[in-house]
N, C-alpha and C positions, 0 to 999 in steps of 0.2 A: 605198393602204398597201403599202411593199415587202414584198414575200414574207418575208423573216429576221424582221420588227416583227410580222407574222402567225403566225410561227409561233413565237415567241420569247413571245407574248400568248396563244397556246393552251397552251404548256409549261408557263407560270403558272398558266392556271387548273387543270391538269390535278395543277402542283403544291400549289397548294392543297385538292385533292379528297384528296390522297395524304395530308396532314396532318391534313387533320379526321378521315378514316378510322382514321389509326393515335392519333389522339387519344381518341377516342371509345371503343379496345379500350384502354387507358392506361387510363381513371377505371374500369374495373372493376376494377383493382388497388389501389385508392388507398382501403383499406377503414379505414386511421387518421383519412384528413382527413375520412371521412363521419361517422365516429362523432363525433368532436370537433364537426363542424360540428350534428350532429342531436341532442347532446347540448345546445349550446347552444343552440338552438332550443327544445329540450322537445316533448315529447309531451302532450295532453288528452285522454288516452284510456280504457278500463277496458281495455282491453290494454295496461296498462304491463309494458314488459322491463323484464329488467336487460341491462348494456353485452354484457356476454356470450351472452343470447340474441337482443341486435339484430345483433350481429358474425356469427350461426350465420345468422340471414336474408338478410344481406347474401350470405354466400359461399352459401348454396342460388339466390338469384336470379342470382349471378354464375356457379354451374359452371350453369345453367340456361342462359344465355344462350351460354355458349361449349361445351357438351357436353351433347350431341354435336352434332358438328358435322352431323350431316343432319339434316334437320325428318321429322320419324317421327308429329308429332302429339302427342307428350308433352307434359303441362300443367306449369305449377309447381305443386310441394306447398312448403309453409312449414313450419317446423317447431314453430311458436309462435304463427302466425296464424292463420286461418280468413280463406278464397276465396272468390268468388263466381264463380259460371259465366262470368258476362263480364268478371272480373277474371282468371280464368285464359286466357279469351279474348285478352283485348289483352298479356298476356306473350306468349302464343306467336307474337302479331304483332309484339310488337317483337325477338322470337329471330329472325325472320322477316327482320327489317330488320337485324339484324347481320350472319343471313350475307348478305346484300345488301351491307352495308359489307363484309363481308372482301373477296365477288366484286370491288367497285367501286374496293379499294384494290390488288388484284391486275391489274384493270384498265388504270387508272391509269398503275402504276407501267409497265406493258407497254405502252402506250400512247408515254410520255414517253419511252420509251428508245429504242421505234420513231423517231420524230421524231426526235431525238437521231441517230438511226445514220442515217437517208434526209438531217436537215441536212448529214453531215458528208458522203456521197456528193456531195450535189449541190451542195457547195462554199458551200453556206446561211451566214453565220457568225452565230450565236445571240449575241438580245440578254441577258444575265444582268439588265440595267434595265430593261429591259421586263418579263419573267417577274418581278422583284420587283413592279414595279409593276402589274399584274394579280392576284396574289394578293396585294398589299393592299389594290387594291382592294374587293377580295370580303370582304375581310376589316372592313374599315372598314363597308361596308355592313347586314351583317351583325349588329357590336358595336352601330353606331351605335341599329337598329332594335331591340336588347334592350336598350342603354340607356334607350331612350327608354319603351318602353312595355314591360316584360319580361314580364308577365302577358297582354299581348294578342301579341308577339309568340310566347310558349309557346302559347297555344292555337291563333296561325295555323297554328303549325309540326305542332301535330297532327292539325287540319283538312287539311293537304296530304297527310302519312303515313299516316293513317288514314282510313276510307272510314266510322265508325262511330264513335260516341259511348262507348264502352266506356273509354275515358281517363277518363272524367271520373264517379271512382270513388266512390261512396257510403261514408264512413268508418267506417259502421255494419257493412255486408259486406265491406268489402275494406280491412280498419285498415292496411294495409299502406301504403298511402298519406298517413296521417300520420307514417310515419318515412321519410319522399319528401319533405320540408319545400322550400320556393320555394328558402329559402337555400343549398341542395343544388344545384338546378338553376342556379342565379346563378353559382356555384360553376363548375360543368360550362365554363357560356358562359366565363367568364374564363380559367379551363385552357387548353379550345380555343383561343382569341382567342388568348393568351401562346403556344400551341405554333404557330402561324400566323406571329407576330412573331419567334417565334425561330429558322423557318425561312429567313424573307424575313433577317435576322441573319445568318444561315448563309451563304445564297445572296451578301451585299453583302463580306460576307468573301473569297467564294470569287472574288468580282466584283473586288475591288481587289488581290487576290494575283494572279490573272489579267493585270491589268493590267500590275501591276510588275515581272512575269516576263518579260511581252511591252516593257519598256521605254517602257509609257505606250499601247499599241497595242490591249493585249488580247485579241491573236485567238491562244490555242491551241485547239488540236483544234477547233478549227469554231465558239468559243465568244467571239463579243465582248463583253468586259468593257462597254463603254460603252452 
């Protein structure tokens, strides 16, 4: 494989790490399409909110997971629910796995641009169709395996992230997870998936304006359109 198709297929994947990452801190902001969506779903619970007390959970689980930003051990408190030990458990590990995602999008991002500047020293010229076609195909992968099976692929994904059963919440102690409805999470995988495709979007953009500047060539700064 030449060296530019090698490193033109790592910029990909590393671009698509870059994307799930900043996708991921994205749906904590996105607290109208949860209500909409967990309203339609409905709750069966003897914890029913109203809109306005599940919108006060939502942002406690939200500033929860982004503040502070150092892990100090602090649990979540709800302001409307009742927690169980191991329900306050497995938040602090998924606060855990956020700053994880921010490290790994800070990563990432220092990563590709290293590549980026060592391609353009060393006269590398970078495929833009390759790096699309590497983060789609991760991407493809990915969708394909929630489409197919969403509920086995969700709990693969928590068997890999978690070393403990503590996900998989008793709705009696930890009611908080019936306003976590599947169709929430379906939700999540489509977001990502679309902000992945509209990255690879971006990139084919920047791919054929590239080209047309070079006259059909594509090679500025170190970067072949083809």
């Amino acid at each position: 494989m030449k060296k530019s198709r090698l490193v033109s297929i790592m910029m990909g994947i590393l671009f698509f790490g870059q994307v799930s990452a900043a996708g991921l801190n994205l749906l904590l902001y996105q607290e109208s399409i949860y209500l909409k969506i967990q309203a339609a779903d409905g709750v069966l619970s003897s914890f029913r909110l109203e809109e306005a007390e599940i919108a006060e959970n939502f942002e406690a689980v939200r500033g929860y997971l982004r503040f502070p930003a150092v892990l100090n051990g602090e649990v979540l408190a709800l302001p409307h629910l009742p927690m169980s030990e191991n329900g306050k458990l497995h938040f602090y590990e998924v606060k855990c796995w956020f700053r994880a995602v921010d490290g790994l999008f800070a990563g990432f991002c220092g990563l590709w641009f290293l590549l980026w500047r060592l391609a353009g020293k060393r006269g590398i010229r970078l495929s833009l169709g390759w790096m699309e076609a590497a983060a789609g195909c991760l991407t493809f992968f990915a969708a394909a395996g929630a489409a197919v099976d969403f509920s086995g692929f969700f709990a693969g994904f928590h068997r890999v992230l978690f070393s403990n059963d503590y996900w998989q919440m008793d709705p009696f102690l930890d009611p908080i997870v019936l306003y976590l409805p599947e169709s929430y999470f379906r939700y999540c995988g489509i977001f990502l998936a679309g902000m992945e495709l509209a990255g690879i979007g971006a990139l084919e953009i920047v791919r054929r304006a590239e080209r047309f500047r070079a006259g059909g060539r594509g090679t500025i700064a170190g970067i072949r359109g083809r």
